[in-house]
Structures are given as C-alpha cells and as structure tokens.
N, C-alpha and C positions, 0 to 999 in steps of 0.2 A: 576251324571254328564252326559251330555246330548254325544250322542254319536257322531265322528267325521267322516267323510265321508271317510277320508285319513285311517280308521281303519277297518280291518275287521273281524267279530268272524269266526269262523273258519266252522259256518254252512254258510257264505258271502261270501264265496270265489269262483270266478268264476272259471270253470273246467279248465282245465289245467295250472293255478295260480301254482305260487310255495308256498308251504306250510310256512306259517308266524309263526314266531318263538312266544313264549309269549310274547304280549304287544309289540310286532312290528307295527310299521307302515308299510303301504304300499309305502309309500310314503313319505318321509320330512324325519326332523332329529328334533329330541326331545333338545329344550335347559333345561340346568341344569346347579347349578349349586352351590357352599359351601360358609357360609357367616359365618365369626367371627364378634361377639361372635354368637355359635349358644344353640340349645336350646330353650322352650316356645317363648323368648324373643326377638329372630332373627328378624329384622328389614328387613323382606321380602318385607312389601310393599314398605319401603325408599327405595330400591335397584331397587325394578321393576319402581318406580316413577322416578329415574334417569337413567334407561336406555334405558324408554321406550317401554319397553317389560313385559309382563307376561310371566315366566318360568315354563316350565312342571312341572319343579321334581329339589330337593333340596337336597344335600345329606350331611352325617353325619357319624362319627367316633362313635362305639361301640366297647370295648372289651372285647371279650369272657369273662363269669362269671359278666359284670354287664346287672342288667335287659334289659327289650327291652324298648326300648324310647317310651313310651306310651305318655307321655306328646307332646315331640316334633314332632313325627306323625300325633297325632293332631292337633297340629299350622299350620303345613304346609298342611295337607285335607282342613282347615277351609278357605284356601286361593284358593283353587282349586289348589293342586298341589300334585303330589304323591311321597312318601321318597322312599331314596337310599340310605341304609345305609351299610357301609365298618365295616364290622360284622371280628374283629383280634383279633385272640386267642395268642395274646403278650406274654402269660408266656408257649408259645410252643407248639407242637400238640401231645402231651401226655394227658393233661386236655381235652381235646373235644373228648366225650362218650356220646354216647348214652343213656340220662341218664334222668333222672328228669328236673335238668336246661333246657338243649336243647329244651326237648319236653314244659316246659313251652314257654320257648321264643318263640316257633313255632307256640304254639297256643295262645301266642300272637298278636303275628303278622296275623292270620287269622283275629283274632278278630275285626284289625283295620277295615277290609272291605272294604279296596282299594288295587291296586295295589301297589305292595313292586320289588323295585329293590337287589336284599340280593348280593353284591361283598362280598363276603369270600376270606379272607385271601390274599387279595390283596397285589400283589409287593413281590410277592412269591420267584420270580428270583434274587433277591438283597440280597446279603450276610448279609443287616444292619437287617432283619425280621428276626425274633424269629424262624418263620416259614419255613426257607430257604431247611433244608437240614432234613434227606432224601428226596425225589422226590418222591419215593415210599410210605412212607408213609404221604405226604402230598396228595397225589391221592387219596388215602385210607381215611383221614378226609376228603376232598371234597367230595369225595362219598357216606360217613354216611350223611354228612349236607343235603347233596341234598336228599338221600331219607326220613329223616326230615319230611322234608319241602312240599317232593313231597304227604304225608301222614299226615301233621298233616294242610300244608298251603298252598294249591293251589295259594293262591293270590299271591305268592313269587316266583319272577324270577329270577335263578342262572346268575350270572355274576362273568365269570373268566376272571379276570383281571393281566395283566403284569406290571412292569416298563419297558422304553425304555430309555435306559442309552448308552453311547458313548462306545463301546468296543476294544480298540486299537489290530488288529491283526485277526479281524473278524465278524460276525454278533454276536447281543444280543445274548442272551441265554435265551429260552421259551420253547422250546418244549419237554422237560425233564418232567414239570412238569403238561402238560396238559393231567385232569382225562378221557377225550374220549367226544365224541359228545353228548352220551345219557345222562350224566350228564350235563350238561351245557348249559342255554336257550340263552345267550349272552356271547360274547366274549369282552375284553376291553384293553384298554392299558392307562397307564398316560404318559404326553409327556408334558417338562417342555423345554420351547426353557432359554435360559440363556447365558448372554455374556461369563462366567466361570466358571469353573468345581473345586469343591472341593477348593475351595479360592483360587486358585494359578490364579496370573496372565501369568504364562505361559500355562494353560489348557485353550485352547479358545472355548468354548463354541457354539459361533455360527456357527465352523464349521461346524456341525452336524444339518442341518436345520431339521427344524419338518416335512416338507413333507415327505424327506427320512425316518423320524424316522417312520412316519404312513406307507407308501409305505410297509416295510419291513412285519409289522403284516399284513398288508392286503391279501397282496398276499397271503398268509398262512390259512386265516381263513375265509375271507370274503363270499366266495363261499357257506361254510355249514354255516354261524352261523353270525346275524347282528352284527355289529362293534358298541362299544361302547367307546367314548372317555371317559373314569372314571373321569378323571381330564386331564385339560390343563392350563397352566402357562404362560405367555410373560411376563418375564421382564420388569419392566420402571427405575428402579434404582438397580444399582448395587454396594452392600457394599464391596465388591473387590476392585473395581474402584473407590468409593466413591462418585459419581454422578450419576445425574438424566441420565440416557437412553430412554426416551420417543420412540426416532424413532425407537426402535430396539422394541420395544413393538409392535408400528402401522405398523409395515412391517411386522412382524412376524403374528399378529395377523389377517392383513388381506389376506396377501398371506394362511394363513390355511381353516379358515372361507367359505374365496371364492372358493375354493378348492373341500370343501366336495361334495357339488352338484354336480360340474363338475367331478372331478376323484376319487371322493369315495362315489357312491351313497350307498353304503351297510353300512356307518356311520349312525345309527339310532337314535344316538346319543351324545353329546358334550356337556360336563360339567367344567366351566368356577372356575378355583379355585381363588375367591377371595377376597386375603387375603394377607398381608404385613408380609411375614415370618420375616423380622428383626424385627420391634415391636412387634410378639407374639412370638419373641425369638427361632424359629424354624430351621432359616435356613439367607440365605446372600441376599435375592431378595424379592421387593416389585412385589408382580402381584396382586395387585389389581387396577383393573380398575378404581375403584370409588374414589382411591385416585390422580389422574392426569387427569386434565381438557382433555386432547389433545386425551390421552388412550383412557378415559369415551366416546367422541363423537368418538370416531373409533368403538370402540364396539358397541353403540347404533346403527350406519348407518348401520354394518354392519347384526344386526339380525333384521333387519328392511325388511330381504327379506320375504315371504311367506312361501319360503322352509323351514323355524325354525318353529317346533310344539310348541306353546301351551298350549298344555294340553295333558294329555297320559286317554281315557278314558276308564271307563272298563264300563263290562257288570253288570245288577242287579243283578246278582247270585254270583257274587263276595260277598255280604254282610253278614256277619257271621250268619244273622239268616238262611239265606239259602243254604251257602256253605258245 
C-alpha cells in the first residue's frame, strides 16, 4: 500500500517531532469501523458505497482459545483496510499462558503482513467481563500479551481499551487497571451515547453526554499515548421507549464527530459500531447508521471532512517474508 504523506516511519520524522506511537498518524483520525454479520462475508463494500467513504480499519470480536481470523483478515487487506481485533479471554485470565496457543496466534498475526490493531481484553473496568477483577493480575496478562506480541509480531499494536459508563457519586473507574506506558502503543475507550440506562426509564441516559464521557479519559492519557475511540454508539431507536429517536442520534453524532479535530486532536482514531443491538439480540438500541435514512446522510456528511484517514499504511518490512 502506497505510503500516506500524513504518516511517518520513525526514520521521517523531523527533529524535534514528538515520537509517533505504532501506526499513528501525524495527523487525522483513522475511521473504523464493526459490521454485522461479520467474517469472509462482511459486506464492506455495501457499507462504504452507502456512506460514501472508504474506512481505514474494521474490527472484529475473537475469544481467547479460538484461532486467529485468518480468513477475515484477509477480506478486509483485500479491500485495503487493516483489522482490529478485540482479542477476550471470556473464560478468565487464568487460561492466558504463555504457551503454544498464544505463541501460534502471534505468529499468526505477523504472518498476515499488515498492520494489526490487537485491543486485549477490552472493558476491563465493567464488572459484566470475565476479565474484571483482580487489577493486578489483569496487568499481569496484559503484560505477557504484549511481550508476545512485541517478540513473536511486530506488526501488532497494543490497544488498552476502557468502557466509559455513567458512575452516580464519582468519576468512571480506569486507572486500577492500566499495565504502565511501556506496555501499551494506544490508549482507547468505547462511549455509547443512549437515551437509557439498563432499561429503566427512570435512568436517563442522555444526561451523561459523550463529550464529557471523552473529555474525562483524555485528560488522563492523551498526553503519553494516541486516543483511540474502540467503539462509539448513537442511538436512533430506543426499545425502552419503544420508538424511533433519530434526532438524538444526528445531535449526538455530530456534536462528537466535529469535535475530534477541534478539541481532541490526540483521537487518532474512531470506530463507528454499526449494528442494531435489538435484532442481534445484544442489547435495547439500534446504532446503526445504515438502518435510518436521516442517521445514514448525517454520518456520510459528516466523514466527508479530510481530517478522516483512509487508509492506515505500513511500511514494506512489515511483510512476513521480511519481518
């Protein structure tokens, strides 16, 4: 893939630059972004033909102990786009050792010969993951994964990723469980706006806008480590309420959007979850774009700026016969 002017290797960088994390830009914000059904068969190009845009990077659910998605890695290279996959060790972090598995999937993933975004164990801070408690010893598999990875797959950039959930009585809760800078090339957070919280219509949801929600991790991390939105959510129907909410989608979505540029240029990233959690039986909120005419052309206009990357390119030596 031809190489992008807004990218630079790390022998490109003008002296007194600040050092670019793996597979940073200098400049923009990478869109991305999760499509049901996915897999081989993901209808990538339907989705970029209706919004108008080609997207960097696509990401995908693996859990610990099943193989690495060889198949759907290469669906999405074949498209010019590089995976990000949310690598959850669901049955606990007992099972993840350094071991045979690990070290295959690892050198797997070199093998694809592109750039890998690896989110491990994402939504760490949420009592609902397997993965929640101890702190200490989730640090502890963070820090086996990463050196993996840093040893068997250079292509693969760690992404520690939070949820950003409403906390009545305080700020979230993240910094328990963050493994230290030298483990972790990207920082991330998922941030789901919603008219209501855990189906109660007395939990109102939108009070807690997503500005604030990003605001809170930035401050925090932005400084040492590029921000990465993992996932982001708007609303356009809410099974709580029982009807369509479009507007609370197109206010949502472009109050954040338009945002990034101006007060979070350290967001290097933004990945767009879309998918209608009540038909895939997940959850009570439709966010998918592509199912509401009104949504669809708000999102299209809105990555229609230049500041949205593209493409994420890597260098030749990336490719297994030479890495």
């Amino acid at each position: 893939m031809a190489l992008c002017g807004l990218f630079l290797l790390p022998s490109q960088r003008a002296a007194g630059s600040p050092r670019l994390a793996k597979f940073e830009p200098a400049r923009g914000c990478y869109l991305g972004a999760h499509l049901r059904p996915v897999g081989p068969g993901a209808d990538i190009r339907r989705f970029e033909a209706m919004t108008g845009r080609k997207h960097a990077s696509y990401f995908h659910y693996v859990g610990y102990g099943r193989p690495f998605p060889t198949a759907w890695v290469e669906h999405v290279k074949s498209l010019g786009a590089v995976p990000h996959i949310a690598f959850e060790p669901n049955r606990g972090l007992q099972e993840v050792q350094d071991g045979p598995y690990l070290r295959r999937w690892a050198r797997a993933a070199r093998a694809a010969g592109c750039p890998i975004f690896l989110r491990w164990a994402s939504e760490m801070n949420g009592h609902w993951t397997a993965y929640h408690a101890p702190a200490s010893l989730y640090i502890e598999k963070f820090r086996l994964v990463h050196r993996v990875m840093a040893q068997e797959a250079p292509n693969v950039a760690m992404v520690w990723t939070v949820f950003y959930y409403h906390r009545r009585g305080g700020p979230m809760r993240f910094r328990a469980w963050y493994p230290g800078d030298a483990y972790v090339d990207w920082v991330g957070v998922n941030i789901y706006s919603v008219c209501h919280y855990s189906g109660s219509l007395r939990l109102k949801g939108h009070e807690t806008d997503c500005i604030r929600a990003l605001s809170e991790f930035y401050r925090e991390y932005a400084a040492r480590k590029p921000v990465q939105i993992s996932e982001f959510g708007a609303t356009h129907f809410c099974q709580v309420e029982g009807k369509p909410r479009p507007e609370f989608a197109i206010q949502t979505m472009t109050l954040f959007y338009r945002s990034l540029q101006k007060r979070f240029p350290r967001v290097k990233m933004v990945n767009l979850f879309n998918v209608n959690t009540i038909k895939a039986g997940l959850a009570r909120n439709d966010y998918s774009v592509t199912s509401d005419p009104k949504v669809l052309n708000t999102y299209r206009r809105l990555i229609q700026d230049p500041y949205f990357l593209s493409e994420v390119p890597w260098p030749d030596d990336l490719s297994p016969e030479d890495s």
